[in-house]
C-alpha positions, 0 to 999 in steps of 0.5 A: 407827284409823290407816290401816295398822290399817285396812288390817291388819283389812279383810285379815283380814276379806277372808281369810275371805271365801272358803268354803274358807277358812272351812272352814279356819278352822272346822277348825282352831277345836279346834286345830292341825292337819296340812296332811295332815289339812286336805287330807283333810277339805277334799277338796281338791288339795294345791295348792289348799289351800296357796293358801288357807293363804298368804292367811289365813297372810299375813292374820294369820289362821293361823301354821304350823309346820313338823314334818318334812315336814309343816306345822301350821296354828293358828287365831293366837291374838288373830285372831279378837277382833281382827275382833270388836273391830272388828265392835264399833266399827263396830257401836257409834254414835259421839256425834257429835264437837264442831263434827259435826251428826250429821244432816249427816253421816249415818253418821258418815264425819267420826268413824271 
């Protein structure tokens, strides 16, 4: 995985780091969603959930789209598997490559 991969997927992991952003997230599982509505089930200040969103927006977490005054929010689609399938990697033992004693290297940083 080149470094940029790896920078791409810890900001999507470091996006739902936070509970609100979670709630976000979980929100929006069934589908697009009006900031309004986010505002009023989140209980929360316009102003702080716009901060939320532009993580997970810049994260790659969520698109937007602009209807009128107002904007909708969508989980993107490909989002969540990309975290899965890197949850999976790491989850998955590696054999040890040729010339690596796997005891040497204890979990495996020469392999990533």
């Amino acid at each position: 995985m080149t470094s940029a991969a790896l920078v791409r997927r810890a900001r999507l992991f470091h996006a739902l780091a936070d509970p609100t952003r979670l709630q976000i997230v979980n929100l929006l599982r069934d589908g697009e969603r009006c900031v309004c509505d986010l505002t009023g089930a989140l209980g929360a200040a316009q102003s702080r959930l716009s901060f939320h969103l532009r993580i997970l927006k810049d994260s790659g977490v969520v698109l937007d789209r602009r209807e009128g005054r107002w904007v909708h929010y969508r989980v993107r689609p490909g989002a969540l598997d990309d975290m899965q399938w890197t949850l999976d990697v790491i989850r998955t033992p590696r054999p040890a490559e040729a010339g690596c004693e796997a005891e040497a290297c204890g979990p495996a940083p020469c392999c990533w």
